[in-house]
C-alpha positions as CSV (number, residue, x, y, z in Angstrom):
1,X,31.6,-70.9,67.9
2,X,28.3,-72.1,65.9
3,X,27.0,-68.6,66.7
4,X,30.0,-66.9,65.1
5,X,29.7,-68.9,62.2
6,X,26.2,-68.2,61.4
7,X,26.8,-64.3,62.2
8,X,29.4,-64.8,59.4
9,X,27.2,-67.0,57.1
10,X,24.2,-63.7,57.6
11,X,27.1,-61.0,56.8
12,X,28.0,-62.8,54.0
13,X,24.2,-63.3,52.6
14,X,23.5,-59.8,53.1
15,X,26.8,-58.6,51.0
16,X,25.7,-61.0,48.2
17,X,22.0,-59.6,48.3
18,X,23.2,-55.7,48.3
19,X,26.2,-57.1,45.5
20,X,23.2,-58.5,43.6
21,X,20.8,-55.6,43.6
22,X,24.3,-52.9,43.1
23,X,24.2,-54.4,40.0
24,X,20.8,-54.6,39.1
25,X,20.1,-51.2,39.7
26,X,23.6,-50.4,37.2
27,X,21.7,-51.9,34.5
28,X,18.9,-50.4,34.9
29,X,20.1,-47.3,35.0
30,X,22.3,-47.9,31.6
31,X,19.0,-49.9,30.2
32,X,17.4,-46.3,30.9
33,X,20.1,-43.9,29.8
34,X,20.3,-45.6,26.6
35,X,16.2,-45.7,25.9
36,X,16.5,-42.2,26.4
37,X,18.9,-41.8,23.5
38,X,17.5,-43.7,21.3
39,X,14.1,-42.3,21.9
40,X,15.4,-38.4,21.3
41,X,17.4,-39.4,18.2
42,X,13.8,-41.4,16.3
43,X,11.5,-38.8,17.2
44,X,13.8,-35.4,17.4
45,X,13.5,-35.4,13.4
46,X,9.9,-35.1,13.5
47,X,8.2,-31.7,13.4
48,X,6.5,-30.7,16.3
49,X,2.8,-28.4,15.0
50,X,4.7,-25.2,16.6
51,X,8.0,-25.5,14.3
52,X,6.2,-26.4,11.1
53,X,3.8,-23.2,11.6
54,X,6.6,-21.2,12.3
55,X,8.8,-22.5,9.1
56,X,5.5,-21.8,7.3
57,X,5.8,-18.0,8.1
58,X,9.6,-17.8,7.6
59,X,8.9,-19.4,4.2
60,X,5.4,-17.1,3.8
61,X,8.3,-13.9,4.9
62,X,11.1,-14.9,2.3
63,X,8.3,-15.1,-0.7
64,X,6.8,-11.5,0.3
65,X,10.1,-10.4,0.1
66,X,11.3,-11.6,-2.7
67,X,7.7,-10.7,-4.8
68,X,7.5,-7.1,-3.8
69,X,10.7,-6.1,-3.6
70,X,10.9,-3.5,-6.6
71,X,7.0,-1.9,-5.2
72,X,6.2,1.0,-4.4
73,X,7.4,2.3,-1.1
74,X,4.2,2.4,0.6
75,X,3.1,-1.1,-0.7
76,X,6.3,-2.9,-0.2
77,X,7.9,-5.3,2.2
78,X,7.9,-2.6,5.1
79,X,4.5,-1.9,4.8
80,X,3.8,-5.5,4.8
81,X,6.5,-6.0,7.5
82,X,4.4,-3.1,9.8
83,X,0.5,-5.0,9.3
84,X,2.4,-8.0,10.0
85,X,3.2,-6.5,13.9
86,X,0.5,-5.0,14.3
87,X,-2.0,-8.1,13.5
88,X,0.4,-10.4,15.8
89,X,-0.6,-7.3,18.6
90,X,-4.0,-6.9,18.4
91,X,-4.2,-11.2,17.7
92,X,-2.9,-11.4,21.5
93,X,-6.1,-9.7,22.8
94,X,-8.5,-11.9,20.4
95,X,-9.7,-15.0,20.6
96,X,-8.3,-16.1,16.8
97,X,-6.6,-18.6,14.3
98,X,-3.1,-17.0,14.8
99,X,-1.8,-18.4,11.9
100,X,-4.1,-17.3,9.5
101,X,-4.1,-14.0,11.5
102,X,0.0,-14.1,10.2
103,X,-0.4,-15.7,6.9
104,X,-3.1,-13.7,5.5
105,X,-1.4,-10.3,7.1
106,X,1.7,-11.1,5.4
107,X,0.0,-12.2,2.0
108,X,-2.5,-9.3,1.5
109,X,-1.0,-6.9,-0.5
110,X,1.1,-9.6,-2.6
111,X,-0.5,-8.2,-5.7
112,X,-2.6,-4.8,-5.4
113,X,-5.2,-4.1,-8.0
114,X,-3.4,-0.5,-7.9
115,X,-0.1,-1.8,-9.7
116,X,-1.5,-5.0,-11.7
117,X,-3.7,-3.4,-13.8
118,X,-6.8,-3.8,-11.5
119,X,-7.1,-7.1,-11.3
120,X,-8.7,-7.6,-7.9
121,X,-8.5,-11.6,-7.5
122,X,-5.0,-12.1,-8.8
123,X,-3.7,-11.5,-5.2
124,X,-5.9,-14.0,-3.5
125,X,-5.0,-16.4,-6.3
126,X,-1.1,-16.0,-5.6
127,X,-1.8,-16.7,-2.3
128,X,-3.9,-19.8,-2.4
129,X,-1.0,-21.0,-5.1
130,X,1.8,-20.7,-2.5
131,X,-0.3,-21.5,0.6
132,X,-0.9,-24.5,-1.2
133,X,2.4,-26.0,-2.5
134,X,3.4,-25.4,1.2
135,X,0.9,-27.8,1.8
136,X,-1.6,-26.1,4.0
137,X,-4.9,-27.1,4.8
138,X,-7.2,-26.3,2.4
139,X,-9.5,-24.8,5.2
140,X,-6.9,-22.4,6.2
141,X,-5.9,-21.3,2.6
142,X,-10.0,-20.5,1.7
143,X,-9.8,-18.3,5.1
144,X,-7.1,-16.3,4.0
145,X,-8.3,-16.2,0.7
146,X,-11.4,-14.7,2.0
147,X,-9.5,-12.0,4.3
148,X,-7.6,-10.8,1.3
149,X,-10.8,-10.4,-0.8
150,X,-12.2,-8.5,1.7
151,X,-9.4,-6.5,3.3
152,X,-9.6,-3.5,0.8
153,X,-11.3,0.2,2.1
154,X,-12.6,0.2,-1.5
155,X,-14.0,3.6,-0.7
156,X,-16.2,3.0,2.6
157,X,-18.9,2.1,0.5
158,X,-19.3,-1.4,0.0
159,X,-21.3,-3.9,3.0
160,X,-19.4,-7.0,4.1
161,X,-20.1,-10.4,2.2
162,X,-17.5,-11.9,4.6
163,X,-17.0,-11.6,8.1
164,X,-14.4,-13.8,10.9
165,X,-12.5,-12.7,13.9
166,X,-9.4,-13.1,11.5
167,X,-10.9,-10.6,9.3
168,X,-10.9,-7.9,11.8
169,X,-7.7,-8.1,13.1
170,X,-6.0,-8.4,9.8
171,X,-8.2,-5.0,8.5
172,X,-7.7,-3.2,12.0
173,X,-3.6,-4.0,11.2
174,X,-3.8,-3.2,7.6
175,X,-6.2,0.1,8.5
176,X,-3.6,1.0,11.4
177,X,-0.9,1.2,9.0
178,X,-3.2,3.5,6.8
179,X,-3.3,6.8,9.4
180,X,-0.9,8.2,12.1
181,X,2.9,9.3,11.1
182,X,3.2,5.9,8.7
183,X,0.0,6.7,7.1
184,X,0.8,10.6,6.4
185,X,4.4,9.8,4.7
186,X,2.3,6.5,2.8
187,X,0.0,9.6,1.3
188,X,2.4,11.8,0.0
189,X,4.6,8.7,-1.3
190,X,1.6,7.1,-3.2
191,X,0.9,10.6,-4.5
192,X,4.1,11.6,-5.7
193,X,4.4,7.9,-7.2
194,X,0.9,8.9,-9.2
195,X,2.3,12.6,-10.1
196,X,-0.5,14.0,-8.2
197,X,-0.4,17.5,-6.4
198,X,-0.1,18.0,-2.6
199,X,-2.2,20.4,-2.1
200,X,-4.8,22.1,-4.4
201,X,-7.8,24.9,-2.6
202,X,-9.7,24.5,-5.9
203,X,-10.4,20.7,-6.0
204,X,-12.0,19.8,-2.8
205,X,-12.6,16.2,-1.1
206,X,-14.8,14.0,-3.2
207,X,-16.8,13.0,0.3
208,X,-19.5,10.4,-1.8
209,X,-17.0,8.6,-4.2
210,X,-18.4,5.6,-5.7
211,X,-15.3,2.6,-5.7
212,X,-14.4,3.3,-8.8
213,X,-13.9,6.9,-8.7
214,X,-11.7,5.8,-5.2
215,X,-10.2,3.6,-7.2
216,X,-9.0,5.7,-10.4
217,X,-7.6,8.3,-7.9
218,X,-6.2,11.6,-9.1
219,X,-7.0,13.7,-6.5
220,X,-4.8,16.0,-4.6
221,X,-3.0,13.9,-1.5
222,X,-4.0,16.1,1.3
223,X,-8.0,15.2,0.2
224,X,-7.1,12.0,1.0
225,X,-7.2,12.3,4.7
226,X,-10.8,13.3,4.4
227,X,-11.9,10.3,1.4
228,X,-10.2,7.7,3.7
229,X,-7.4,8.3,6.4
230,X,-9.7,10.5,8.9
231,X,-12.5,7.9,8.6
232,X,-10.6,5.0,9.5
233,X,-11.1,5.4,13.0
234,X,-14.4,4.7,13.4
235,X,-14.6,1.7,11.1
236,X,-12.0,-0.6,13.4
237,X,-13.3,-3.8,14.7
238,X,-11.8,-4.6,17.4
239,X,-11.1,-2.9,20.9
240,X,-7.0,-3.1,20.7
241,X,-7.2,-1.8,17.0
242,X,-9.6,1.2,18.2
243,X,-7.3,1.9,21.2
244,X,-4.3,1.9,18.8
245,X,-6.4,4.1,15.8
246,X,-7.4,7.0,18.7
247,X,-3.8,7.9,19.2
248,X,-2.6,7.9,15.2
249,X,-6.1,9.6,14.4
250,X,-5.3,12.8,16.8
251,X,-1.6,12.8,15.5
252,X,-3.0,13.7,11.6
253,X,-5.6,16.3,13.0
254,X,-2.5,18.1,14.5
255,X,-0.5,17.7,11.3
256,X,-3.4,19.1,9.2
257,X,-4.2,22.0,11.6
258,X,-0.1,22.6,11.2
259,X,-0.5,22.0,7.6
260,X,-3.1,24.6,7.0
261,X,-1.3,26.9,9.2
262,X,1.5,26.7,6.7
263,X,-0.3,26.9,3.3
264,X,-2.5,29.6,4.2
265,X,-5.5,27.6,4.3
């Protein structure tokens, strides 16, 4: 009898003790749930480094857009839109500030000397004005002031006063967009925008322009390949740009050698 009775008395202590923790561990589990709610809804507000960067460039995208959209066809949003790619390409093989890299692609061209009466700063200015109400770094915004400064061809001529790792892969994307198919319709566009001629026998390459002949222009579009486009190639910086610059350099020497065979030349 006594033994029954404390059997009974150990069942019963050991249904209270699992009763006890059951509910213990039911709390918990609610206590937990809810921290977890509240925690996602104070802090899922806040922008994490990755979206604000990324709103940046969406933001940096719709001003481009909106600024060039009456230029010229090879100095519009497409040709912006094309640098833009190729920078985020060659970016992924270099050890680099991939926002500036993106910003400063996207911003280079925002106002050419060629169409603003040559003002060479103005663009940089632009830029630094937006960068800055989208409250960049000030670091950042002098970097990709710098690249645009010091994008430019300019003729060949001129030594760097500037130099980064963002710098060459913004000019290698930039440059890139300058030869290959792109870079042959680009010509002819820019040249038919300026009323120059295609083609002329009589007014051969000026090979030793100084920057301001390059930049006051005139000359037929086909002399072009040989003042700029075919010299790109060998002025790339960086091993991905090169790679990309072989292919686009041997497509204009077979549309010259087909060109020539047309005109007669």
């Amino acid at each position: 009898m006594e033994r029954r009775r404390v059997e009974k008395l150990g069942r019963r202590g050991l249904n209270k003790y699992l009763f006890t923790w059951g509910c213990f561990l039911k709390k918990a589990v609610f206590f937990l749930q809810n921290s977890q709610r509240l925690f996602s809804e104070r802090f899922a507000s806040l922008p994490s480094m990755e979206n604000t960067d990324a709103r940046l460039i969406q933001n940096t995208i719709a001003f481009v857009q909106e600024t060039l959209k009456n230029a010229e066809g090879g100095h519009d949003w497409w040709h912006i839109h094309r640098v833009h790619l190729n920078a985020k390409r060659i970016a992924e093989t270099e050890q680099v500030d991939v926002l500036v890299v993106e910003l400063a692609a996207l911003l280079h061209d925002i106002s050419d000397s060629k169409f603003n009466g040559g003002n060479e700063t103005l663009g940089a200015e632009i830029a630094a004005d937006f960068l800055r109400n989208q409250g960049l770094e000030d670091s950042r915004i002098e970097h990709v002031v710098q690249i645009i400064n010091h994008i430019s061809f300019k003729g060949g001529k001129e030594a760097r006063t500037f130099a980064s790792k963002e710098l060459d892969v913004v000019q290698d994307a930039d440059r890139l967009d300058a030869i290959g198919a792109i870079g042959i319709a680009r010509t002819f566009n820019y040249g038919g925008f300026k009323g120059n001629e295609i083609y002329n026998p009589n007014v051969p390459p000026n090979l030793n322009m100084t920057k301001e002949e390059y930049k006051k222009g005139g000359q037929p579009s086909v002399n072009h390949f040989y003042e700029k486009l075919l010299l790109l190639k060998d002025l790339m910086n960086t091993k991905t740009g090169t790679a990309m610059a072989e292919q686009r350099h041997a497509f204009m020497e077979l549309y010259l050698k087909q060109f020539y065979d047309e005109v007669g030349g």
